[in-house]
C-alpha positions as CSV (number, residue, x, y, z in Angstrom):
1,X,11.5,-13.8,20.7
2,X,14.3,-15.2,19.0
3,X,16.9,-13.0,17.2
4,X,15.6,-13.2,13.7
5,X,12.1,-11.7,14.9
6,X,13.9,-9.1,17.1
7,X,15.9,-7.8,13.4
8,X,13.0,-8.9,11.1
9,X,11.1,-6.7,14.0
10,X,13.9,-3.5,13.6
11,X,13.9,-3.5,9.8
12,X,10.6,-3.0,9.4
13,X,10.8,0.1,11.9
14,X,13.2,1.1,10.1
15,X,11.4,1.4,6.7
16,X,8.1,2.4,7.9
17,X,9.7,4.9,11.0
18,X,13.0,6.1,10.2
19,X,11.9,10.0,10.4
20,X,11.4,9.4,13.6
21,X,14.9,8.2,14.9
22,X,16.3,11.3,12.5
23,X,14.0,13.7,13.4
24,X,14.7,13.1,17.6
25,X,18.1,13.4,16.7
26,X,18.0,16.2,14.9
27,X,15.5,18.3,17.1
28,X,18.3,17.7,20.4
29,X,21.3,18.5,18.3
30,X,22.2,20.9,16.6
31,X,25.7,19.7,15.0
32,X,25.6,17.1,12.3
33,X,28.0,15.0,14.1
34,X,26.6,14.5,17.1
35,X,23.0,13.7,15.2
36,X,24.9,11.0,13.5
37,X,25.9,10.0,17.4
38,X,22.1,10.1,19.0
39,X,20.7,8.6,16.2
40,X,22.8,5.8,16.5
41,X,22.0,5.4,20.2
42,X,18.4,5.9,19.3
43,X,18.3,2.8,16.7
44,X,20.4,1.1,19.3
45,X,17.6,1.7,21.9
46,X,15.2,0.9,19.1
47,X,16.6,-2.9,18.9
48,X,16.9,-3.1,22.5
49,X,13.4,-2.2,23.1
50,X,11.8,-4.9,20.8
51,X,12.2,-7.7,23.4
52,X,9.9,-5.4,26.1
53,X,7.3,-4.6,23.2
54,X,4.0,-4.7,24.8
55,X,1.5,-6.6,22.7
56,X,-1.3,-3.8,22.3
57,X,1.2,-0.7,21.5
58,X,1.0,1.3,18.9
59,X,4.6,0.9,17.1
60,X,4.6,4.4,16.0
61,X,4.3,5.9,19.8
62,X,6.6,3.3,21.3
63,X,9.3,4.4,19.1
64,X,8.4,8.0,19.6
65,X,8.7,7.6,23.5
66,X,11.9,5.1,23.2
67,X,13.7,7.8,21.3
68,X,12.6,10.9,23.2
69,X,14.0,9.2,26.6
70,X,17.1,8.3,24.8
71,X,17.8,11.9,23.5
72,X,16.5,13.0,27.2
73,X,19.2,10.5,28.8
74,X,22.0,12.0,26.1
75,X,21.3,15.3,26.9
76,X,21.9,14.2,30.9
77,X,25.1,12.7,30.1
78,X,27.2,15.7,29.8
79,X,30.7,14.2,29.9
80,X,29.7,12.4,26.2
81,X,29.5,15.6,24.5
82,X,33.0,16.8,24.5
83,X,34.1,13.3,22.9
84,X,35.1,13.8,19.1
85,X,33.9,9.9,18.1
86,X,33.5,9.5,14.2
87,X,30.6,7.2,13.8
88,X,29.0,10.0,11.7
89,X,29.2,8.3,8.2
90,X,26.9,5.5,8.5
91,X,24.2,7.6,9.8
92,X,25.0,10.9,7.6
93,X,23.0,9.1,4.8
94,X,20.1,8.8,6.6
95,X,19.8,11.8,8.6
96,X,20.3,13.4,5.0
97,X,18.2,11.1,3.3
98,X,15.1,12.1,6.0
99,X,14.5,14.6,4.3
100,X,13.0,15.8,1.1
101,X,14.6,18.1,-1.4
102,X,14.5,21.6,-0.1
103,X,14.3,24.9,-1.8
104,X,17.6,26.8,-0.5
105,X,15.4,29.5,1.1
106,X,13.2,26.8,3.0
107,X,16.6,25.0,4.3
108,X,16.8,28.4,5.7
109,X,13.9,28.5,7.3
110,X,13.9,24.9,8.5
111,X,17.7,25.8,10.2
112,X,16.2,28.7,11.7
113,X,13.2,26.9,13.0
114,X,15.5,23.9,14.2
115,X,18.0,26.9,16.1
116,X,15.1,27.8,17.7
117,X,13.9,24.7,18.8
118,X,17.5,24.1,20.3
119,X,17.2,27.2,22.9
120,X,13.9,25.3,24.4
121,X,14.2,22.9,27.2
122,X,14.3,19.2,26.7
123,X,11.0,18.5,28.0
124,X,9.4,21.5,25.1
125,X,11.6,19.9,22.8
126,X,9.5,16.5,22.7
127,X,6.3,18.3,22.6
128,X,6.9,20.5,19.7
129,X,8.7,17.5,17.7
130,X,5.6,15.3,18.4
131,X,3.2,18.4,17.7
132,X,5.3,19.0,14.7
133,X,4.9,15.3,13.7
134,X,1.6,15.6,13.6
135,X,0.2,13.4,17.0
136,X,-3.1,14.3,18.1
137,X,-2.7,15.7,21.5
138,X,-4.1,12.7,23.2
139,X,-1.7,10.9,21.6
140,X,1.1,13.8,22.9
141,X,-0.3,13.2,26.2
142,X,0.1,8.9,26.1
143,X,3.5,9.3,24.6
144,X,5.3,11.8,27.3
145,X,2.7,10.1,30.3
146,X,0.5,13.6,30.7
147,X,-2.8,14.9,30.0
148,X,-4.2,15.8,27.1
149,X,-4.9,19.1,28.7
150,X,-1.8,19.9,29.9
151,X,-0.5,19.3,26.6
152,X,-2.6,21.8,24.9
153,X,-1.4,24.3,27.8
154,X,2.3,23.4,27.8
155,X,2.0,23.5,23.7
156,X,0.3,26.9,23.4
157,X,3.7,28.3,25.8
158,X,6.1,26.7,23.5
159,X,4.5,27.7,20.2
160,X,4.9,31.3,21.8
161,X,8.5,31.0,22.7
162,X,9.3,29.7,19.4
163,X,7.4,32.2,17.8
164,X,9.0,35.2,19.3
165,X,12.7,33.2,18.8
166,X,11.9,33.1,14.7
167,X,11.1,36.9,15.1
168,X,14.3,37.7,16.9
169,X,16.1,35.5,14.4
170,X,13.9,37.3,11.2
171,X,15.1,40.8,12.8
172,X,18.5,39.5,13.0
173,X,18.9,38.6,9.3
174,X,16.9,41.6,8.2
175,X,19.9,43.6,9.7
176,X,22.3,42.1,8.3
């Protein structure tokens, strides 16, 4: 594959996938910043990961498991999160841009739901972004190597342990 392909390859990932990379980053941290920082090792793993394409993937799931075992690897690299590096404003756009206009009280609720999803661990983190993508969960299952079954189980845990975070989090603000 010659370089052209390999960028012709990434900028069409780009238009068609983008949420993706921003929604990863966003779902495994929490401060805008560091987003900007995962994202850009995502895309980065993105490019890298044309060359080792395998001819009968499905683009969309490849990129999903690409950028779920980047934002696993950052999480594991502890030492990188005290570093202050501003390589935010390229990606601020985009991770901005992701997403739709957003009535003031659903920004709310979409913080609250993304705090929540923050106090999970890593591994619940990739199901509920994929389940909150939309994947069937056979495709769940294909993307994080797993059965479909034990998705279904593993899902049905995490759903509860978000559901009873938003409550605590609802009972919070009511008090205030």
């Amino acid at each position: 594959m010659t370089r052209q392909e390999q960028d012709t390859q990434f900028a069409e990932w780009m238009r068609e996938h983008s949420s993706i990379a921003v929604r990863t980053a966003r779902t495994f941290e929490f401060d805008v910043a560091a987003q900007a920082d995962l994202l850009q090792e995502i895309l980065l793993a993105w490019w890298q990961s044309i060359r080792n394409l395998p001819d009968s993937v499905n683009a969309r799931q490849w990129l999903y498991r690409v950028s779920l075992n980047t934002a696993l690897t950052w999480q594991r690299r502890e030492s990188r999160r005290g570093q202050v590096i501003d390589r935010a404003a390229p990606f601020a756009q985009l991770i901005n841009s992701a997403a739709q206009p957003v009535d003031p009280v659903d920004r709310d609720a979409i913080n609250d739901l993304y705090r929540a999803i923050h106090q999970l661990r890593p591994a619940e983190r990739a199901l509920i972004l994929l389940h909150l993508d939309g994947l069937s969960y056979g495709e769940i299952a294909e993307t994080l190597g797993t059965t479909a079954n034990a998705v279904g189980s593993r899902l049905t845990r995490t759903r509860d342990t978000l559901a009873k975070s938003l409550k605590e989090t609802l009972h919070h603000h009511e008090r205030i």
